[in-house]
ZAVOLO-540965 format. One record per residue (C-alpha): x, z, y; residue in one letter; residue number from 1. Coordinates in Angstrom, 3 decimals, m for minus. Example, Ala and Ser with C-alpha at 12.3 -4.5 7.8 and 13.67 -1.06 7.14 Angstrom:
<atoms>
12.300 7.800 m4.500 A 1
13.670 7.140 m1.060 S 2
</atoms>
This chain:
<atoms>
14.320 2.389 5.716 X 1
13.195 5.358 7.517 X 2
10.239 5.380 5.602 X 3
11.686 5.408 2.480 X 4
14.028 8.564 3.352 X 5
11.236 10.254 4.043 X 6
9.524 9.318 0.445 X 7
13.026 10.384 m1.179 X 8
12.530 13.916 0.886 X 9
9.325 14.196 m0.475 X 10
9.850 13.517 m4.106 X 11
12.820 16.269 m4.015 X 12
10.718 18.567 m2.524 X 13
7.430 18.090 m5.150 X 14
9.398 17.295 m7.976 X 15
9.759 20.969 m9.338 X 16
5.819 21.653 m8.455 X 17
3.168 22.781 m11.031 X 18
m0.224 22.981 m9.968 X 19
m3.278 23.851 m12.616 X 20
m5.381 21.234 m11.606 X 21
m6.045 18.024 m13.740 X 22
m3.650 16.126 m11.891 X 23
m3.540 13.360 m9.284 X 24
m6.079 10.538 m8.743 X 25
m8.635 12.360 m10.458 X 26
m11.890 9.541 m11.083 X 27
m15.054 9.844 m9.445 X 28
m17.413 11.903 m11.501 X 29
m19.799 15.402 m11.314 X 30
m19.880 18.382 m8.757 X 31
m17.270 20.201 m11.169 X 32
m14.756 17.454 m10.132 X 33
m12.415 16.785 m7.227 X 34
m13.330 13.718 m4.993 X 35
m11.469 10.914 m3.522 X 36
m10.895 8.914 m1.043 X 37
m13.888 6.025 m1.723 X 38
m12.845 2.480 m1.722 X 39
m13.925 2.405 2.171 X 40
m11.619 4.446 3.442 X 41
m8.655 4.673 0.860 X 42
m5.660 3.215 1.865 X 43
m5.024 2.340 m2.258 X 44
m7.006 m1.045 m2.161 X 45
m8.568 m1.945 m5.575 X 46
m6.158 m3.279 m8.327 X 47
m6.793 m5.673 m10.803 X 48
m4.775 m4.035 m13.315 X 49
m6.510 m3.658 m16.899 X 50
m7.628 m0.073 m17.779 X 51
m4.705 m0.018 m20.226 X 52
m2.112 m1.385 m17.630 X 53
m3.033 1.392 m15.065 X 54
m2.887 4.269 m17.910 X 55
0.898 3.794 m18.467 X 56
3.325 6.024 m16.791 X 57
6.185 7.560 m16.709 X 58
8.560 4.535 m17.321 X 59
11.323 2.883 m16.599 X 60
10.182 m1.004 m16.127 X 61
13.123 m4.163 m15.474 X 62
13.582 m7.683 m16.234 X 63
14.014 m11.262 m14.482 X 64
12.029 m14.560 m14.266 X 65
12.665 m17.859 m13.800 X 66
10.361 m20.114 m12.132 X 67
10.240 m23.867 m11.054 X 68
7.663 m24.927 m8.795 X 69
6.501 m27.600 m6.847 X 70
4.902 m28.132 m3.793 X 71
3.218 m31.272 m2.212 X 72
3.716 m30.770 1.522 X 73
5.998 m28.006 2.646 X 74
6.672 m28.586 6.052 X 75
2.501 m29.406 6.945 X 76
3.955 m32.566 8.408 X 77
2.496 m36.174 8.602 X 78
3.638 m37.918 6.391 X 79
3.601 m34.972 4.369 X 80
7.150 m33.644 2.250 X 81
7.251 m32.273 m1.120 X 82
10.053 m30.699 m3.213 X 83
10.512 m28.934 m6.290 X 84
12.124 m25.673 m5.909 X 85
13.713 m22.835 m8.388 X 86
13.524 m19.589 m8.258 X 87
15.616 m16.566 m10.034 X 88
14.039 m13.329 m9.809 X 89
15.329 m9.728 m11.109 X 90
13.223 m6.540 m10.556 X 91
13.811 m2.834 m11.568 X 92
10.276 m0.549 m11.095 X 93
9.789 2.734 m12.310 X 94
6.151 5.079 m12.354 X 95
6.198 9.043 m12.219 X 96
3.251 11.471 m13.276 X 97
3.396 14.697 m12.780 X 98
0.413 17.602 m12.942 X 99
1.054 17.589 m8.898 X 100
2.534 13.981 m8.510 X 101
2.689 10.400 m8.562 X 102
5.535 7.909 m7.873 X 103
5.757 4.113 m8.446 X 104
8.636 2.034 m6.887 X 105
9.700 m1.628 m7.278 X 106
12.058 m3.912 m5.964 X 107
12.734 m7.400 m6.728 X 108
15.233 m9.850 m5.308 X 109
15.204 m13.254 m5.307 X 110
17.018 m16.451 m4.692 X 111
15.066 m19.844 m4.410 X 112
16.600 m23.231 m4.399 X 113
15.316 m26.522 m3.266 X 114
16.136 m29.724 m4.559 X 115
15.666 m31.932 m1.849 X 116
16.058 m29.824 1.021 X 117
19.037 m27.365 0.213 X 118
19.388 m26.120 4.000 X 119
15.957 m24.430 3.050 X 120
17.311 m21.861 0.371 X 121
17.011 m18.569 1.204 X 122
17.048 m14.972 m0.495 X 123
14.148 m13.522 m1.137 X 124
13.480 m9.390 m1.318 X 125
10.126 m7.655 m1.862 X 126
10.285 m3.561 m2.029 X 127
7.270 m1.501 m2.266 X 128
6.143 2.554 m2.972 X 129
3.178 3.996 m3.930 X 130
3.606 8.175 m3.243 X 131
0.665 10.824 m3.927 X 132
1.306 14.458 m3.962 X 133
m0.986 17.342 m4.087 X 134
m0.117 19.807 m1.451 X 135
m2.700 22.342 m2.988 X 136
m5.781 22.234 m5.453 X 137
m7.428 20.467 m2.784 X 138
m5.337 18.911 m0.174 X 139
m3.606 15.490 m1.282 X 140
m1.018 13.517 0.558 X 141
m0.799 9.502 0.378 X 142
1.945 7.403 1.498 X 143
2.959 3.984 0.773 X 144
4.834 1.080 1.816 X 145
5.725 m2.461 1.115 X 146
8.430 m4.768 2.629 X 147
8.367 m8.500 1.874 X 148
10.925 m11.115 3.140 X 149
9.607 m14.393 0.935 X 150
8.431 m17.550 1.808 X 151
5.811 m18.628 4.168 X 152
3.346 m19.698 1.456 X 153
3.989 m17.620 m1.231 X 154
2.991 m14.823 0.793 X 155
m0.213 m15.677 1.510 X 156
m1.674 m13.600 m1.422 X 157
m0.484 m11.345 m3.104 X 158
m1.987 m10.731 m6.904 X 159
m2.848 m7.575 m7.783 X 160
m5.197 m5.967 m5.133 X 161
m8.034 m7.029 m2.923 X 162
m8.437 m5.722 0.460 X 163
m11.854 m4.971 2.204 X 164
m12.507 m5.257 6.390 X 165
m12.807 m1.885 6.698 X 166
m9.609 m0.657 5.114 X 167
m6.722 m1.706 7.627 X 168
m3.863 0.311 6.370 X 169
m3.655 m2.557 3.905 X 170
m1.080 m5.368 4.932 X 171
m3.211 m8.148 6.720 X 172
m2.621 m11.414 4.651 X 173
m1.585 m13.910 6.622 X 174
m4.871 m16.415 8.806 X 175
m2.517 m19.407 8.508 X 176
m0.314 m20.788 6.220 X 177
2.882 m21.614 8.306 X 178
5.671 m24.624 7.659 X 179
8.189 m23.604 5.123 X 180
9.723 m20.584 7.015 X 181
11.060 m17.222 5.819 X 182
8.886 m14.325 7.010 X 183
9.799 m10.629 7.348 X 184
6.382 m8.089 6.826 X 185
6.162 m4.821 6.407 X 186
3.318 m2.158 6.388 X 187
3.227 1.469 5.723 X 188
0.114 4.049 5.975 X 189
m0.349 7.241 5.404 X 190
m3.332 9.451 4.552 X 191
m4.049 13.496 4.338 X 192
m7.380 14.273 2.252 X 193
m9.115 17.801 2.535 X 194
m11.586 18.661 m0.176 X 195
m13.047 21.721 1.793 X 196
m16.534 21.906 m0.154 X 197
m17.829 21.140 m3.334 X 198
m18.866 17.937 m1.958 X 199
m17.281 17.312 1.246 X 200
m14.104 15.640 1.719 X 201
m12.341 14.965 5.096 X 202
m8.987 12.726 5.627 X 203
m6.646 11.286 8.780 X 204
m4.178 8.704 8.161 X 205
m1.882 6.095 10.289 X 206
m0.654 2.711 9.543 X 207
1.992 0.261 10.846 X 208
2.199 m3.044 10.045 X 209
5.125 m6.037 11.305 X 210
4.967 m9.885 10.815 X 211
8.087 m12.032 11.973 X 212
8.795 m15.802 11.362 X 213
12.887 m16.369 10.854 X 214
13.190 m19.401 11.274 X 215
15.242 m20.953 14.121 X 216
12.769 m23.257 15.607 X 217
9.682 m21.793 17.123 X 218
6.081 m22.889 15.359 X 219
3.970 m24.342 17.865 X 220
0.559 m22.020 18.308 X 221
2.198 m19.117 16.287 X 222
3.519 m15.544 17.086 X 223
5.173 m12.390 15.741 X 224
3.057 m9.505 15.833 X 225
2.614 m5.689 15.439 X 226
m0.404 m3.347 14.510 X 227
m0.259 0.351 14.941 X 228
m3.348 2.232 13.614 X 229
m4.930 5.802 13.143 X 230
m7.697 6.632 11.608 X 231
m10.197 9.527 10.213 X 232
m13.708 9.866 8.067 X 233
m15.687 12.907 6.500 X 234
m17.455 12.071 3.179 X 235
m20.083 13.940 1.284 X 236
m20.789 13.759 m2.803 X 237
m24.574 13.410 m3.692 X 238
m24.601 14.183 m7.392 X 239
m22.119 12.411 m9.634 X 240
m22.401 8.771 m8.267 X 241
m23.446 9.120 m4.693 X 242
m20.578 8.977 m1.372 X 243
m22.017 8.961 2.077 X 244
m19.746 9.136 4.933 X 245
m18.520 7.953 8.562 X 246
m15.542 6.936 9.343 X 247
m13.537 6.246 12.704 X 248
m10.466 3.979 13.197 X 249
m8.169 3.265 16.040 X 250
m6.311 0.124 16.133 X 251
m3.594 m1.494 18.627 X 252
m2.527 m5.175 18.105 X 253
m0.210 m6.848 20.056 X 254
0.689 m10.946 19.235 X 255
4.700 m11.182 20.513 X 256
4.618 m14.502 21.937 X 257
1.523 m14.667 24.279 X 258
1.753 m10.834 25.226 X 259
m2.093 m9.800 24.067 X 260
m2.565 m6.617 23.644 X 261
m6.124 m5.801 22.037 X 262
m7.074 m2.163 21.359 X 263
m9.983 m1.768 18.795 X 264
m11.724 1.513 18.189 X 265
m13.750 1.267 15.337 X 266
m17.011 3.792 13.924 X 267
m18.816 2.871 10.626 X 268
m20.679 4.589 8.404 X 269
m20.250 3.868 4.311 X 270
m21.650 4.443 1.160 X 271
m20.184 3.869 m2.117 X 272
m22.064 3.999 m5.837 X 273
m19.831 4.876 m8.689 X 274
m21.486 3.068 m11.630 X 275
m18.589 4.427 m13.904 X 276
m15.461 5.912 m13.168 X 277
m13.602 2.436 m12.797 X 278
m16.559 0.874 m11.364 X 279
m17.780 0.827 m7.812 X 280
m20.001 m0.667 m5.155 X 281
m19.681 m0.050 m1.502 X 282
m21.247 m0.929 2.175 X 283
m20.396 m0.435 5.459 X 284
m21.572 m1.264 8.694 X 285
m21.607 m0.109 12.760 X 286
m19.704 m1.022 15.726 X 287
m15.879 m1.856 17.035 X 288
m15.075 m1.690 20.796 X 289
m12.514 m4.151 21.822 X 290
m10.265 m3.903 24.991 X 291
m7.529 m6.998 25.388 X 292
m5.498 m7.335 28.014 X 293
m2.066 m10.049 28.801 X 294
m0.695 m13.292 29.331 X 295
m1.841 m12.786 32.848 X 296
m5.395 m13.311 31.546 X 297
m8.361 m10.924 33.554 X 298
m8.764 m8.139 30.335 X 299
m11.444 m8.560 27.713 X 300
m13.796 m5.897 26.827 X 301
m16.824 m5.732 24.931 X 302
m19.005 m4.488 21.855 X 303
m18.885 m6.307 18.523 X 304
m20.556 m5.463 15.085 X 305
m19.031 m4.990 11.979 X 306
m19.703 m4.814 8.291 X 307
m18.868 m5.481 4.861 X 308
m19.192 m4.466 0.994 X 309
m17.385 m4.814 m2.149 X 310
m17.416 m4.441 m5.908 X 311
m14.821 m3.388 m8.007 X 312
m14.816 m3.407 m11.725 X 313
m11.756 m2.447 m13.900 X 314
m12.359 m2.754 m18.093 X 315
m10.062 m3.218 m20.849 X 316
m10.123 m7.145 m20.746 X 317
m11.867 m7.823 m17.812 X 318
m11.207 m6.572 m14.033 X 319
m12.850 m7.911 m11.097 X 320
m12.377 m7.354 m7.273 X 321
m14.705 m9.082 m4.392 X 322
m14.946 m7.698 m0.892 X 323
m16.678 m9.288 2.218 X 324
m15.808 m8.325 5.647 X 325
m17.026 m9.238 9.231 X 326
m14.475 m7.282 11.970 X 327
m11.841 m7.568 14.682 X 328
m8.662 m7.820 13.332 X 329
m5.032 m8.761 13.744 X 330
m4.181 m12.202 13.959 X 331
m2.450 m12.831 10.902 X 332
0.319 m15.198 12.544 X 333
m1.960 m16.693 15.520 X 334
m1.692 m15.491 18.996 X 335
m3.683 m12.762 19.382 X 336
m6.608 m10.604 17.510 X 337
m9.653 m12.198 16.023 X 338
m13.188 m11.699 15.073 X 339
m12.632 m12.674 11.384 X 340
m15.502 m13.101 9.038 X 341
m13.596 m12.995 4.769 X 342
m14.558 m13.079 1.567 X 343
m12.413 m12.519 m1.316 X 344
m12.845 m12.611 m5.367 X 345
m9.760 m11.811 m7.467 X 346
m10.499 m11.974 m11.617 X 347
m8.276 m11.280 m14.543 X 348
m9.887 m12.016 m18.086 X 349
m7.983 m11.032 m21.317 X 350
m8.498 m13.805 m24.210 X 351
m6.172 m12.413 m26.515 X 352
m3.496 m9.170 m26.556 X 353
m1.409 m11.885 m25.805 X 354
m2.681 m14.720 m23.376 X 355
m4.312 m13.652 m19.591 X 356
m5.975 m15.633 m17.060 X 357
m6.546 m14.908 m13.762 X 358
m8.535 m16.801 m10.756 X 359
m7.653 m15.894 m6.835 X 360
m9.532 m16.705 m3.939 X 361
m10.298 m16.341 0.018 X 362
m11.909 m17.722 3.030 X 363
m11.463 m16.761 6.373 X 364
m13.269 m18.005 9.304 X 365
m11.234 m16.814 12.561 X 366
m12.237 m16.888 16.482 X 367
m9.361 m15.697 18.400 X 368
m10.266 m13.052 21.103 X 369
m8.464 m14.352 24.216 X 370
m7.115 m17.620 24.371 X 371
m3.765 m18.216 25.480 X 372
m1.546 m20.882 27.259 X 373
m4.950 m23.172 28.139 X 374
m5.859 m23.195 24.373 X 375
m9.418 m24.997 24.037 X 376
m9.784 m24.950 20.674 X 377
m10.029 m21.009 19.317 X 378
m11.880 m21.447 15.998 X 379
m10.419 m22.069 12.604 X 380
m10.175 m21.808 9.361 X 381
m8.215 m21.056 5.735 X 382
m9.238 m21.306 2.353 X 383
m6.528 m20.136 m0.496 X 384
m8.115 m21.142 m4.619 X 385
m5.653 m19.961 m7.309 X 386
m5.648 m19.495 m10.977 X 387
m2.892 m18.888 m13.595 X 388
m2.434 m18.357 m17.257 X 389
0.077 m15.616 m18.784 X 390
1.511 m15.739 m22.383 X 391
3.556 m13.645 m24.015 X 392
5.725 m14.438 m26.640 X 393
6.655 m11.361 m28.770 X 394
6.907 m7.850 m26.940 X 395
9.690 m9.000 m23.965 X 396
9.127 m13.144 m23.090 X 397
6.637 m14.674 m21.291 X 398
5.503 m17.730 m19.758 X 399
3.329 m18.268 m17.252 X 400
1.709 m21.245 m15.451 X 401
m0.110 m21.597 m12.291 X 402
m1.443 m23.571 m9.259 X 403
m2.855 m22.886 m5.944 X 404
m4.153 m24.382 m2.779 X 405
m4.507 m24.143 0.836 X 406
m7.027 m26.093 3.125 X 407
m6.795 m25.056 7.022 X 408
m7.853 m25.933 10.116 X 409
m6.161 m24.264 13.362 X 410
m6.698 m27.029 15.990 X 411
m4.751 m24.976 18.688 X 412
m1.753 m24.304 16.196 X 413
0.400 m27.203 16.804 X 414
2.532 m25.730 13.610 X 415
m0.082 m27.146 11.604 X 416
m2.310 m29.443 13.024 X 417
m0.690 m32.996 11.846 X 418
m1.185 m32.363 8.072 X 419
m2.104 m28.862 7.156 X 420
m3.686 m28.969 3.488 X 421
m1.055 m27.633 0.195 X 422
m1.181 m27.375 m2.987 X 423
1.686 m25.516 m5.655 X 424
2.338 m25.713 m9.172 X 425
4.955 m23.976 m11.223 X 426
6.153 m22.558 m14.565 X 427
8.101 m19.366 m15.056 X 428
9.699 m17.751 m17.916 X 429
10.230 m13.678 m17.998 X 430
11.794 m10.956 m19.895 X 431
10.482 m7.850 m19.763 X 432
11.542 m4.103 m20.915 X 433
9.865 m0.694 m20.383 X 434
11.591 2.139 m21.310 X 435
10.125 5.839 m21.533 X 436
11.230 8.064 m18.909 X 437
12.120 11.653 m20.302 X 438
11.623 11.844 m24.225 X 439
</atoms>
């Protein structure tokens, strides 16, 4: 809440602004342009919208779906449970652009129903804010934040963006796939950019990021836990395609339950090739020092490497995301931070104006830091495949159907350890509207 007073203040205060420069978000391009943030250290993440679906702003967006789904083993018990479940869900979003500005907010409730299990129902509420504003011709702030209280497994992913290793202001998605629960996340971040050259660029940013279970029972080998983060980089433009720069990041991670505490500092060096202004390739690579400390445990400290890359390509009917990562990160729902090795691909194709597919997935190999409470077993793993199909029917109905899978393996979580594979279908049906804001 506090965070979104403070992105209320801020619109008020930018909205009657006028600035003579092209605008926010300017692309990538020649020495006569202004520079971003690079997919490295931008705190944006790369979206899979189509080059037509991120042009549109300035509009007033609402509707509500309904969706039935149904899922094959929600509790990851042995013998395992299934139910079919229903879910009704509103949202109002609206996106701003102004010469100085840009504002996108959404909110959606929801209200899901099982059929088997009706003690299980729960409301559902996802908010989230996207807020750029350029303080002068060459200083640009970034804020944004995203509150989720949904279901266990379908927060596992998130469509729309794929993180990389190296950007943490990003909401962590979640290492294991929990029991039907309700979970409470949130994550803000924060980032000041400095074009002070031609070429040169400098920025320092913060994130925050929470992860509670609600459920009444406690899961076995899982924990609440917090991330608090700063973080700064300097990056230099070599012609029109070229970014070279070094970054530094600060991390503390603390897992509720068990009381570890790990403090990461992070330094990396990047370099990202613009092969068009929606298309990118980056790299980056160096060291994280890791100090961890509770549970009565002697403290942990050490040297670790890390690296990574992704691609990023977003066309009018085809956008494509795929990052790999090696680092120290949070936990993700187990008890305490992990060196995490990741790969994710994320792929929207358009067939037709009117029919979309998309194809989701990630692995994540996991080795927590310290173990906790006489744990033997530290290693795991989680695999998430997905794939859809949208349809639209006219310019405010559409259908859409979908399936995805989990396969795990958390030997110490006792939340999971009988039976810990899922798999989801459903169906929804949406209207739509858009409305122009201002003419």
């Amino acid at each position: 809440m506090t965070r979104t007073l403070i992105l209320s203040f801020l619109l008020l205060v930018a909205w009657p602004a006028r600035s003579q420069t092209s605008g926010v978000g300017v692309p990538a391009g020649g020495n006569d342009q202004a520079m971003i943030a690079p997919p490295p250290v931008s705190i944006t993440g790369d979206s899979v919208a189509f080059t037509s679906e991120s042009q549109r702003s300035n509009y007033l967006r609402g509707g509500i779906s309904v969706e039935g789904s149904y899922s094959d083993n929600i509790f990851t018990s042995s013998p395992a449970e299934g139910d079919a479940s229903y879910t009704i869900t509103p949202d109002i979003a609206f996106d701003m652009a102004r010469s100085r500005l840009r504002w996108d907010l959404r909110y959606s409730p929801g209200f899901t129903f099982y059929q088997r299990f009706s003690s299980e129902d729960q409301v559902n509420h996802d908010f989230s804010t996207n807020f750029q504003y350029e303080l002068s011709p060459h200083v640009t702030l970034s804020l944004q934040d995203v509150l989720a209280k949904t279901p266990s497994f379908s927060s596992f992913l998130q469509p729309g963006t794929v993180g990389d290793g190296l950007n943490l202001g990003q909401a962590p998605s979640f290492l294991v796939v929990p029991p039907l629960v309700s979970t409470l996340s949130n994550s803000g971040s924060g980032q000041i950019t400095y074009q002070f050259a031609p070429n040169a660029m400098m920025g320092v940013g913060g994130d925050s990021y929470e992860l509670y279970f609600l459920g009444n029972s406690p899961l076995p080998g899982l924990s609440d836990s917090s991330v608090r983060g700063a973080q700064a980089f300097y990056s230099y433009r070599l012609g029109a395609k070229h970014y070279f720069g070094v970054h530094y990041n600060f991390e503390d991670m603390l897992a509720h339950s068990s009381g570890l505490e790990t403090q990461v500092q992070s330094q990396t060096a990047f370099y990202t090739l613009y092969l068009g202004a929606r298309t990118s390739f980056s790299l980056f690579g160096g060291a994280q020092y890791a100090d961890t400390e509770g549970f009565g445990l002697p403290a942990l400290i050490g040297w670790s490497p890390t690296e990574g890359g992704e691609f990023h390509l977003q066309g009018i009917n085809n956008s494509l995301a795929i990052s790999i990562s090696r680092s120290i990160s949070t936990g993700g729902g187990l008890q305490g931070a992990v060196k995490s090795s990741t790969g994710n691909i994320s792929f929207r194709h358009q067939f037709t104006p009117h029919l979309t597919g998309s194809l989701q997935s990630t692995y994540s190999l996991n080795n927590v830091l310290q173990p906790a409470g006489g744990q033997i077993e530290t290693r795991g793993h989680t695999l998430y495949l997905g794939g859809s199909l949208q349809r639209l029917i006219g310019p405010h109905f559409g259908v859409e159907l979908g399936y995805n899978r989990v396969n795990q393996h958390y030997g110490s979580v006792g939340a999971i350890s009988n039976n810990p594979n899922a798999d989801r279908g459903w169906i929804s049906i949406s209207y739509q509207f858009a409305r122009p804001l201002g003419r």
